[in-house]
C-alpha positions as CSV (number, residue, x, y, z in Angstrom):
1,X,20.4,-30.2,2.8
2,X,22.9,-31.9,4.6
3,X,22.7,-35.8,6.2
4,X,25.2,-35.4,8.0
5,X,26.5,-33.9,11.6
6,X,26.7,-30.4,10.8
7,X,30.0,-28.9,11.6
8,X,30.5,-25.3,12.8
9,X,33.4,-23.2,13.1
10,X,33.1,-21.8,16.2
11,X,35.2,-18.3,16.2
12,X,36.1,-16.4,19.4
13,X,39.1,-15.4,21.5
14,X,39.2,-18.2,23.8
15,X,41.7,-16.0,26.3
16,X,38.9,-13.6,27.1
17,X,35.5,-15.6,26.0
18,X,36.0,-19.2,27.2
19,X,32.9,-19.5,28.9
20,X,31.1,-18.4,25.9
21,X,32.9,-20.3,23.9
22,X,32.4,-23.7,25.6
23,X,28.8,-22.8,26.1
24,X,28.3,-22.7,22.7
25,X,29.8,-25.9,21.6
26,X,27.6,-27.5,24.2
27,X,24.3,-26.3,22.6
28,X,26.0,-27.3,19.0
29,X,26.5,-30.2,20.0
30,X,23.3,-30.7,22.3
31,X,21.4,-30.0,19.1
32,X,23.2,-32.9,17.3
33,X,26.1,-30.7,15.9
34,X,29.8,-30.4,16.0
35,X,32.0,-27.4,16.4
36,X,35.5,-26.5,15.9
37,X,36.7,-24.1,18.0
38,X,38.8,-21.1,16.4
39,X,40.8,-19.4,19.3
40,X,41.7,-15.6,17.4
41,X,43.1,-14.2,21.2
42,X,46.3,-13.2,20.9
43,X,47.0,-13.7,24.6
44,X,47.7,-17.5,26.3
45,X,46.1,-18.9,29.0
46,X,42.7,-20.5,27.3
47,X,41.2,-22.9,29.8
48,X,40.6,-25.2,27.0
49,X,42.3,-26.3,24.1
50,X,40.5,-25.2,20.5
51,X,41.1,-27.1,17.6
52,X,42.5,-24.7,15.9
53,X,44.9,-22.4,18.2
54,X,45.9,-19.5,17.8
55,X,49.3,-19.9,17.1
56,X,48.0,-21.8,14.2
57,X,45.7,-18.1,13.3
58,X,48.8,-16.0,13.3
59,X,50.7,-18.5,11.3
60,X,48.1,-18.4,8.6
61,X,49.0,-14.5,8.3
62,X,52.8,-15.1,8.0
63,X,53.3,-14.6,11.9
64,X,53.7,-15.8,15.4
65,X,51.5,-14.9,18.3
66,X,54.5,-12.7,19.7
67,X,54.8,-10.8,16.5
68,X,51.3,-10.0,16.7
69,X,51.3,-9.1,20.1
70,X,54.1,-6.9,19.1
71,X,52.7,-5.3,16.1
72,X,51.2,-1.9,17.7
73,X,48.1,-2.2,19.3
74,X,44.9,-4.2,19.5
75,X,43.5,-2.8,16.5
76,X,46.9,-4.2,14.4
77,X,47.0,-7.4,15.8
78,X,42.9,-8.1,15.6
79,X,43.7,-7.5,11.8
80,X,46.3,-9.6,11.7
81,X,44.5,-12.4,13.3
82,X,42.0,-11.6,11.2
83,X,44.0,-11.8,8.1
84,X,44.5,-15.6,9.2
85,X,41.0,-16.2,10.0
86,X,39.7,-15.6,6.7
87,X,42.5,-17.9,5.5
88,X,42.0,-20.9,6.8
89,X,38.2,-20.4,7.1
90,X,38.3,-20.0,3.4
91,X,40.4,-22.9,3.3
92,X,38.6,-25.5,5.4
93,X,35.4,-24.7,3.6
94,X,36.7,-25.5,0.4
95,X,38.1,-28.5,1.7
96,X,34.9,-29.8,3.1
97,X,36.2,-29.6,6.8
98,X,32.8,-27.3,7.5
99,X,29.4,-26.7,7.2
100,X,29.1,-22.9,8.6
101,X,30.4,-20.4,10.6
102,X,29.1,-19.1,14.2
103,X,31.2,-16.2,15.6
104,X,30.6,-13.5,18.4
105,X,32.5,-10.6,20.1
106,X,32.1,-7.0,20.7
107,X,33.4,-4.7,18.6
108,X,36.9,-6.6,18.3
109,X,35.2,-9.7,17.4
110,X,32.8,-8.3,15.0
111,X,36.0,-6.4,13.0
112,X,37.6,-9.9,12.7
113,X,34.0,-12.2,11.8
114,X,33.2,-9.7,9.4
115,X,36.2,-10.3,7.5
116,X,36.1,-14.0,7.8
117,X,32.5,-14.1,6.7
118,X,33.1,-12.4,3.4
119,X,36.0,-15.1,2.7
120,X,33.6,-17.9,2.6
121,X,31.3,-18.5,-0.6
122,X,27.7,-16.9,-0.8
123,X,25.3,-19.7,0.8
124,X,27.5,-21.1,3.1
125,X,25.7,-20.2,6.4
126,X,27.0,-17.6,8.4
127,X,25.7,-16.3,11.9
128,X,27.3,-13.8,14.6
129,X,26.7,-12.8,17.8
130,X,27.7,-8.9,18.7
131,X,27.0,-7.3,20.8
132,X,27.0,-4.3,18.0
133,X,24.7,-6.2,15.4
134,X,22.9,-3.8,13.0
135,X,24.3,-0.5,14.4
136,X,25.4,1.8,12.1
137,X,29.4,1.4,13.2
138,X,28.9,-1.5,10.6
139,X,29.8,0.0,7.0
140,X,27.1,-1.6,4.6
141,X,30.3,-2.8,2.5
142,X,31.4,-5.2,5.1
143,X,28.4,-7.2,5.5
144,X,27.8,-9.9,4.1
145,X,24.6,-10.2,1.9
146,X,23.7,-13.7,3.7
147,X,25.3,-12.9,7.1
148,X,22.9,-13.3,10.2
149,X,23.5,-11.4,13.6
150,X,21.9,-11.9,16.5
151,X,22.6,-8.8,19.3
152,X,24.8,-10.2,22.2
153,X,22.3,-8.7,24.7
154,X,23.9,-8.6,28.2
155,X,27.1,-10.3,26.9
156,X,29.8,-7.6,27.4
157,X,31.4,-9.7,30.5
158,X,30.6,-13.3,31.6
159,X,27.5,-15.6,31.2
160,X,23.8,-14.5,32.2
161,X,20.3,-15.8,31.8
162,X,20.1,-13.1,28.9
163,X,23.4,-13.7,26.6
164,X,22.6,-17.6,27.2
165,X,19.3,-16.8,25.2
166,X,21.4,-15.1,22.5
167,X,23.7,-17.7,22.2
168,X,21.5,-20.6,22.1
169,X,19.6,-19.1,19.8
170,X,22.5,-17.9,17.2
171,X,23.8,-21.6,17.7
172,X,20.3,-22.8,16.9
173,X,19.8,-20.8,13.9
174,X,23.6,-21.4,12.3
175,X,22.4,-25.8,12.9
176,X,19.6,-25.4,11.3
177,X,20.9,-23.0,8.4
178,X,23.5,-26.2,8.1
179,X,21.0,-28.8,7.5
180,X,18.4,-27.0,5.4
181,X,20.9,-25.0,3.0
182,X,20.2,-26.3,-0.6
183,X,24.1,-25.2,-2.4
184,X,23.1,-23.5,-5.7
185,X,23.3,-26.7,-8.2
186,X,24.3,-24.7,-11.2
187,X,22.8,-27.1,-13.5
188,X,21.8,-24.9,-16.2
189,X,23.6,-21.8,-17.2
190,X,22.8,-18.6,-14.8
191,X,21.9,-15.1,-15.8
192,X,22.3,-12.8,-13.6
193,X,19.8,-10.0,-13.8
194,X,19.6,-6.4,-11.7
195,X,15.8,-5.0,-11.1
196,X,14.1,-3.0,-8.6
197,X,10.3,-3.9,-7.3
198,X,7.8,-4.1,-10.1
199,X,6.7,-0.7,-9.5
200,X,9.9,0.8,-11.1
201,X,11.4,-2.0,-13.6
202,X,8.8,-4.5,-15.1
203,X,11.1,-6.2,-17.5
204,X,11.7,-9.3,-15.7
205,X,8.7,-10.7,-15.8
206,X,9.3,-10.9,-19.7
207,X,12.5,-11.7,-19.6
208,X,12.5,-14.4,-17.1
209,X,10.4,-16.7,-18.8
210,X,11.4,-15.8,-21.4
211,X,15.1,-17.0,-20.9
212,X,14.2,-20.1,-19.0
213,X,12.6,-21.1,-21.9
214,X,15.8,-21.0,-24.1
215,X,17.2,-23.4,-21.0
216,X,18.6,-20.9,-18.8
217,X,18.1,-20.0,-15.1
218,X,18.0,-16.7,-13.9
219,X,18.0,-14.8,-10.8
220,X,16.8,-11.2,-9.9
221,X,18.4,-9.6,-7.6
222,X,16.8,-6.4,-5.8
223,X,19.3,-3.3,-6.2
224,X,18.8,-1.4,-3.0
225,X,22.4,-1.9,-1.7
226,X,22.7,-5.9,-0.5
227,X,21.5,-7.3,-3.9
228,X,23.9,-5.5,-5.7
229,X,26.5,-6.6,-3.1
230,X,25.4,-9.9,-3.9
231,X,25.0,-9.9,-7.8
232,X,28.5,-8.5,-7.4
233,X,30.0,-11.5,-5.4
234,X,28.6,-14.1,-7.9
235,X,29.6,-11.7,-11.0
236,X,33.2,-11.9,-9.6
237,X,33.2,-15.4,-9.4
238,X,32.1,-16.2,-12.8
239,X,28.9,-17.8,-11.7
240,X,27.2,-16.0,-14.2
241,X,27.1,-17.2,-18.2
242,X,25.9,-13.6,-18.9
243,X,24.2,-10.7,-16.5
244,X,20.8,-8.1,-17.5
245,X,22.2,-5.4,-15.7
246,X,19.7,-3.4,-15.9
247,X,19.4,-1.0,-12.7
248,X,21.6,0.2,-11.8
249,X,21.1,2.8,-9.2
250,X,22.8,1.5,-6.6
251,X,26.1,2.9,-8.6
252,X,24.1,6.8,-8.9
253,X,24.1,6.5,-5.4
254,X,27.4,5.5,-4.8
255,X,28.5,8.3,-6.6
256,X,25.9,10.3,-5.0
257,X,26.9,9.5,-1.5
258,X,23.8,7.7,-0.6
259,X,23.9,4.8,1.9
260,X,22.0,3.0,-0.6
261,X,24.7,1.7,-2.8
262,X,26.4,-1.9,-3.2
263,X,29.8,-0.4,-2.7
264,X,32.3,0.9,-4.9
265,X,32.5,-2.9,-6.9
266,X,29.4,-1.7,-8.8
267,X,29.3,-3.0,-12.2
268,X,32.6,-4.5,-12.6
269,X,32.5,-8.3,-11.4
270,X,31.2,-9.3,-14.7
271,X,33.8,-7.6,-16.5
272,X,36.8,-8.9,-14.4
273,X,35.0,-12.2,-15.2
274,X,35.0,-11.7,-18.7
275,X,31.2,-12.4,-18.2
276,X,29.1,-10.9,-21.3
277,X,27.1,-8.4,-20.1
278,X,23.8,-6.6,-21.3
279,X,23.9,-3.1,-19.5
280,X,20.6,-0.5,-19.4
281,X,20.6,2.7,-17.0
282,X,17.5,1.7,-15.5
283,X,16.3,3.9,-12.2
284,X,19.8,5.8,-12.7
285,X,18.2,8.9,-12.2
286,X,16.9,8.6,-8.8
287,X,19.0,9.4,-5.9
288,X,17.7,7.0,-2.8
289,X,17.6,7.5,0.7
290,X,15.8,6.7,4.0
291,X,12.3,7.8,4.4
292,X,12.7,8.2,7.7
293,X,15.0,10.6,7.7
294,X,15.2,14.4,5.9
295,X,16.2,14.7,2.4
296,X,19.7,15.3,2.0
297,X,21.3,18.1,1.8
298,X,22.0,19.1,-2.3
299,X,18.6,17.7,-3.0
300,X,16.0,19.8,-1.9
301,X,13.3,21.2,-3.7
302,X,13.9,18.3,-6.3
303,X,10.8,15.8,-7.0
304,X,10.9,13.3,-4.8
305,X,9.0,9.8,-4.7
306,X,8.2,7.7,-1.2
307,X,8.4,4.3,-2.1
308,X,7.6,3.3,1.2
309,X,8.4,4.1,5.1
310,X,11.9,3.1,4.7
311,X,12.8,4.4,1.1
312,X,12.8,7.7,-0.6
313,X,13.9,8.7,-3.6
314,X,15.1,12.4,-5.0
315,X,14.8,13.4,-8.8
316,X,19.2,14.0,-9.7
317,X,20.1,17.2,-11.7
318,X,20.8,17.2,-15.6
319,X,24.6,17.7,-14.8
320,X,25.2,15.0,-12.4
321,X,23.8,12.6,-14.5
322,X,26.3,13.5,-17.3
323,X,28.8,12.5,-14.6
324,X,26.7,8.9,-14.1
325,X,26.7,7.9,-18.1
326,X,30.8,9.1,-18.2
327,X,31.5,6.2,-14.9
328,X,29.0,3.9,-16.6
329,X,31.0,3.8,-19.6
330,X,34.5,3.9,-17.6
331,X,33.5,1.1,-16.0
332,X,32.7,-1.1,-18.8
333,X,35.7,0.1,-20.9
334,X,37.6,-2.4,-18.4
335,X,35.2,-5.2,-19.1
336,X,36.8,-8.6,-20.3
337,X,34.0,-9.6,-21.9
338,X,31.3,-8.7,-24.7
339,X,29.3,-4.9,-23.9
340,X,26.3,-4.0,-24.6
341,X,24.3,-0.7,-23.6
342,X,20.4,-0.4,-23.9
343,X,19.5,3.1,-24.0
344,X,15.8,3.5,-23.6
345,X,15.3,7.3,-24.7
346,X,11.5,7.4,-23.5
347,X,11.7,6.7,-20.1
348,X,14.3,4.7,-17.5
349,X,11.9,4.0,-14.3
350,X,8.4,3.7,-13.9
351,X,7.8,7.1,-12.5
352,X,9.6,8.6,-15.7
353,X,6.5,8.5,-18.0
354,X,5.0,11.9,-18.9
355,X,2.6,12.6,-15.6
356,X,4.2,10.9,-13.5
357,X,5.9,12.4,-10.0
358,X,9.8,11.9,-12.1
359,X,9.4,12.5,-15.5
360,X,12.9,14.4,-16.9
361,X,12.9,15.0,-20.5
362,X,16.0,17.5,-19.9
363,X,17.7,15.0,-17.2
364,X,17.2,11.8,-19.5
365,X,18.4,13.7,-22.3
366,X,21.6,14.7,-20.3
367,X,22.5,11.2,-19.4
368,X,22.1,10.3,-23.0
369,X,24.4,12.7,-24.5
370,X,27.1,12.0,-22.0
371,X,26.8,8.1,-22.9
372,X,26.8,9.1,-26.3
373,X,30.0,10.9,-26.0
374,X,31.6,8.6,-23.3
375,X,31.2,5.4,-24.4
376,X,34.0,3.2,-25.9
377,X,34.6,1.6,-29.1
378,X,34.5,-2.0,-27.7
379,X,30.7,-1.1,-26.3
380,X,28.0,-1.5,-28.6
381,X,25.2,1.3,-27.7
382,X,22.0,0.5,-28.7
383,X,19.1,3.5,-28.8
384,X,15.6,2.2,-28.2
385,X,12.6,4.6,-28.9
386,X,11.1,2.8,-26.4
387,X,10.3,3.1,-22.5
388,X,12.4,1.0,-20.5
389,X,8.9,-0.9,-19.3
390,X,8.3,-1.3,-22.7
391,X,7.6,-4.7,-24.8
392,X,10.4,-3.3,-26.7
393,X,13.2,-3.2,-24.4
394,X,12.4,-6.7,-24.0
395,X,12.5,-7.5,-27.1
396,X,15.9,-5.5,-28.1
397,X,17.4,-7.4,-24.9
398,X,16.2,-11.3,-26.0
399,X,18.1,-10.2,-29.7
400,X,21.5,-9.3,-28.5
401,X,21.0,-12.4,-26.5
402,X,19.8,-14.7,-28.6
403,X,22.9,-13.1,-31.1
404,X,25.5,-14.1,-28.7
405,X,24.3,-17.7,-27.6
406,X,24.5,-18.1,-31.8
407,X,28.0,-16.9,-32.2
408,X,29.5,-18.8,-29.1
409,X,29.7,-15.4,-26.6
410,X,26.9,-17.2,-24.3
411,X,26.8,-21.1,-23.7
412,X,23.8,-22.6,-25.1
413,X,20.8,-23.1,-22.6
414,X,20.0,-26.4,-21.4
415,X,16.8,-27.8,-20.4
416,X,15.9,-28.0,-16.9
């Protein structure tokens, strides 16, 4: 948490949006706040003057207002603008010159936040006003995991009773995001493990305690799309001493074409990192998909389980699996780091037990001979006659570990 006046770049296009702008910094500031005004128009004529203009924006992306305004059309100079943005958002943050981010716009203004929200660090708090939030013109793959919109209701043109609720409220919610935040300490060494709810994938609550008792912290993150985006983002960074990546179905459905994926990142941070990794194919063979809607085409008449009202999931074919285990081991054949592959041959997810709704002896055993035959020499495959649920999996996991903390791989745990 923060003691201090919270300050909030405040991003718009100050040619167009002045009133929206200026009403803004008043409630940041009526709520004890400060904000810095971002002007991203490319046209002149602002009634006010920002603190950071947007001659300054186009300068940050090797150009000068005229150049952009000369570039093609809106859509090339928004990106250009945006290209500066993201700089010197990413550079004031890491300077200390702000606490968060508040932007808003229609569908202009949403292209360029959305890039200058995934330039700044996971955890620094991010909010934006759109007057497209959650629709489905935003690819999953540009949103980022701890971005919060507020709809721009009524706030195509000029101030209103109804957009003044919106943007009181999204400069509300970015304040107090700004004084509550607790920044990840990173005081002991962070795993980085992949699961699904404790329905499908009950090895964390083994492992977890199980590692913070060696001194380690660990946090789960949920793979249905976001989390992955997320354990991705940290991965990348190096935040992690080592990663569990054990589910990884978000990558199936990548490759799949389901909108349930973390984009096409999926288990490579950690090896661009040179971060040690621990991989298992947990959940790989279930192809995801919203409940609400029909079951895709290619998958009908396969099992299916209904998680819930939101999320389904479809039984993959023997053959597309074999295509799974040969990007699996693609992907980790560019790994920096240490490898490691747990292949559970009894069972990957919960439902894959004998009697249950997705039990595949055929389609398990097709993933398994194309990892077999796939995977590289610097990957160590490890064959468990075990269930991926199982006490055993556990167990094989802690060992590798445990093996690379002793020979230096992993940093020693600390206590908390």
């Amino acid at each position: 948490m923060t003691s201090t006046v919270p300050t909030i770049l405040l991003i718009g296009t100050a040619d167009t949006k002045s009133a929206e702008l200026l009403f803004m910094r008043e409630c940041i500031e009526a709520g004890g706040g400060r904000a810095v005004v971002m002007d991203v128009g490319v046209l002149d004529g602002a009634p006010f003057v920002p603190e950071i203009t947007h001659v300054e924006v186009a300068a940050a992306a090797g150009k000068t207002v005229a150049e952009v305004a000369a570039s093609g059309d809106e859509n090339t100079a928004m990106t250009l603008m945006a290209h500066g943005a993201a700089k010197l958002a990413a550079r004031w943050q890491a300077e200390g010159r702000i606490d968060g981010m508040l932007a808003l716009g229609g569908t202009m203004g949403t292209d360029l936040a959305l890039d200058v929200a995934q330039a700044l660090p996971l955890g620094v708090p991010k909010v934006l006003v759109s007057t497209i939030a959650y629709s489905h013109l935003l690819p999953p793959e540009r949103i980022p995991p701890d971005l919060i919109m507020v709809l721009w209701a009524g706030g195509l043109y000029g101030l209103n009773s109804l957009c003044r609720s919106a943007l009181s409220q999204a400069a509300g919610a970015v304040l107090g995001a700004c004084r509550q935040v607790r920044a990840p300490a990173f005081g002991r060494p962070l795993v980085g493990m992949t699961s699904l709810g404790s329905s499908a994938l009950t090895y964390m609550k083994t492992l977890k305690p199980a590692l913070e008792s060696r001194g380690y912290e660990v946090a789960v993150f949920h793979t249905t799309g976001m989390g992955g985006r997320a354990f991705e983002a940290l991965a990348a960074e190096g935040r992690f001493c080592a990663v569990m990546d054990f589910s990884l179905q978000e990558l199936a459905n990548q490759l799949g074409g389901s909108c349930v994926n973390a984009g096409p990142d999926r288990l490579l941070g950690a090896g661009r990192a040179g971060t040690p990794q621990i991989v298992a194919p947990g959940a790989i063979d279930m192809l995801d998909y919203p409940a609400w809607q029909p079951m895709p085409a290619g998958l009908e008449g396969r099992p299916a389980h209904m998680h819930n009202r939101l999320l389904a999931s479809a039984l993959s074919a023997p053959d597309f699996r074999r295509g799974v285990a040969a990007e699996i081991a693609r992907r980790l054949a560019r790994a920096e780091g240490a490898t490691c592959v747990l292949m559970p041959l009894l069972g990957i997810e919960g439902w894959d037990r004998p009697g249950e709704p997705l039990h595949d002896p055929e389609g398990l055993a097709a993933f398994t001979d194309g990892l077999r035959g796939s995977i590289g020499s610097a990957t160590r495959l490890i064959e468990l006659d075990a269930h991926i649920n199982d006490d055993a999996f556990c167990d094989a996991a802690l060992r590798v570990f445990d093996a690379w903390v002793a020979d230096g791989t992993v940093p020693a745990g600390r206590p908390a």
